[in-house]
C-alpha positions in Angstrom: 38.4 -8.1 46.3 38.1 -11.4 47.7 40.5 -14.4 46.0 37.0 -16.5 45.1 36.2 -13.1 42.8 39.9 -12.7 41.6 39.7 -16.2 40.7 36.6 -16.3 39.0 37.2 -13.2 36.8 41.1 -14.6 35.6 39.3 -17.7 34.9 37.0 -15.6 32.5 40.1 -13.8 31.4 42.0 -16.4 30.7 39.3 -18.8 28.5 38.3 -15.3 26.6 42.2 -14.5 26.1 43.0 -17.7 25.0 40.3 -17.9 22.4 41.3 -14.6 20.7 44.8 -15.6 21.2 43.7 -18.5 18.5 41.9 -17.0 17.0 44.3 -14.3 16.4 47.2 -17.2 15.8 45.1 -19.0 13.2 44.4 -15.5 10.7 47.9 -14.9 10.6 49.3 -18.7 10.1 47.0 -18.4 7.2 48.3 -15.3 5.8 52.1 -16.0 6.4 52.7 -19.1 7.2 50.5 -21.4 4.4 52.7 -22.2 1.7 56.2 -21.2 2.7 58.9 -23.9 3.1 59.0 -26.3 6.5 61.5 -24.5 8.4 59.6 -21.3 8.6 56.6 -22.9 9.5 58.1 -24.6 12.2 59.3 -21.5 13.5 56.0 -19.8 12.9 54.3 -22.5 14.7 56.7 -22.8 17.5 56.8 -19.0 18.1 52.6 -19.1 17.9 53.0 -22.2 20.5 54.6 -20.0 23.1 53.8 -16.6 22.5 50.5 -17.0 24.4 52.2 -17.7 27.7 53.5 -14.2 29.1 49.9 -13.3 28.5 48.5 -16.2 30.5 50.9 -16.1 32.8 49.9 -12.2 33.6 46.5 -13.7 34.6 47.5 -16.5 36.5 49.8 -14.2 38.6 47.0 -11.9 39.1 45.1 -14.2 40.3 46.9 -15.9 42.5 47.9 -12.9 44.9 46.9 -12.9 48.3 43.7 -10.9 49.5 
Protein backbone atom coordinates (compact mmCIF):
# COMPACT_ATOMS: atom_id res chain seq x y z
CA UNK A 1 0.00 0.00 0.00
CA UNK A 2 1.45 3.11 -1.02
CA UNK A 3 1.70 6.14 1.89
CA UNK A 4 -0.80 8.55 -0.49
CA UNK A 5 -3.52 5.39 0.12
CA UNK A 6 -2.48 4.90 3.80
CA UNK A 7 -3.00 8.44 4.20
CA UNK A 8 -6.10 8.94 2.54
CA UNK A 9 -7.88 6.04 4.23
CA UNK A 10 -6.60 7.33 8.12
CA UNK A 11 -7.77 10.60 7.09
CA UNK A 12 -11.29 8.90 6.47
CA UNK A 13 -10.73 6.97 9.66
CA UNK A 14 -9.94 9.49 11.66
CA UNK A 15 -12.98 12.29 10.54
CA UNK A 16 -15.49 9.02 10.74
CA UNK A 17 -13.87 8.03 14.28
CA UNK A 18 -13.96 11.31 15.54
CA UNK A 19 -17.55 11.95 14.74
CA UNK A 20 -18.85 8.76 16.60
CA UNK A 21 -16.34 9.48 19.19
CA UNK A 22 -18.87 12.62 19.79
CA UNK A 23 -21.33 11.48 19.12
CA UNK A 24 -20.79 8.65 21.48
CA UNK A 25 -19.32 11.45 24.15
CA UNK A 26 -22.43 13.62 23.79
CA UNK A 27 -25.33 10.42 24.67
CA UNK A 28 -23.49 9.54 27.63
CA UNK A 29 -22.71 13.33 29.07
CA UNK A 30 -26.46 13.46 28.73
CA UNK A 31 -27.27 10.42 30.57
CA UNK A 32 -24.65 10.80 33.42
CA UNK A 33 -23.23 13.78 33.47
CA UNK A 34 -26.51 16.49 33.23
CA UNK A 35 -27.47 17.38 36.51
CA UNK A 36 -24.82 16.15 38.88
CA UNK A 37 -22.69 18.61 40.96
CA UNK A 38 -19.55 20.62 39.13
CA UNK A 39 -16.83 18.51 40.14
CA UNK A 40 -18.06 15.43 38.54
CA UNK A 41 -18.80 17.08 35.52
CA UNK A 42 -15.55 18.45 35.26
CA UNK A 43 -14.18 15.20 35.55
CA UNK A 44 -16.61 13.74 33.11
CA UNK A 45 -15.73 16.34 30.70
CA UNK A 46 -12.04 16.22 31.18
CA UNK A 47 -11.97 12.42 30.87
CA UNK A 48 -14.49 12.81 27.51
CA UNK A 49 -11.70 15.60 26.45
CA UNK A 50 -8.89 13.06 26.31
CA UNK A 51 -10.24 9.78 26.01
CA UNK A 52 -10.48 10.13 22.16
CA UNK A 53 -6.71 10.49 21.82
CA UNK A 54 -5.25 6.78 22.17
CA UNK A 55 -7.79 6.10 19.40
CA UNK A 56 -6.60 8.94 17.12
CA UNK A 57 -3.37 8.44 17.90
CA UNK A 58 -3.74 4.52 16.67
CA UNK A 59 -4.61 6.17 13.19
CA UNK A 60 -2.13 8.73 13.06
CA UNK A 61 0.56 6.04 13.75
CA UNK A 62 -0.79 3.89 11.20
CA UNK A 63 -0.58 6.19 8.93
CA UNK A 64 2.47 7.55 9.20
CA UNK A 65 4.61 4.25 8.71
CA UNK A 66 6.88 4.00 6.03
CA UNK A 67 5.96 2.07 2.68
Amino acid sequence: MTVRLRKLIGVVATVMFLVAYCLIAMAIAGDLLVGQNAAVQLVGYVVAGVAWLPGAMAIIRWMSRPA
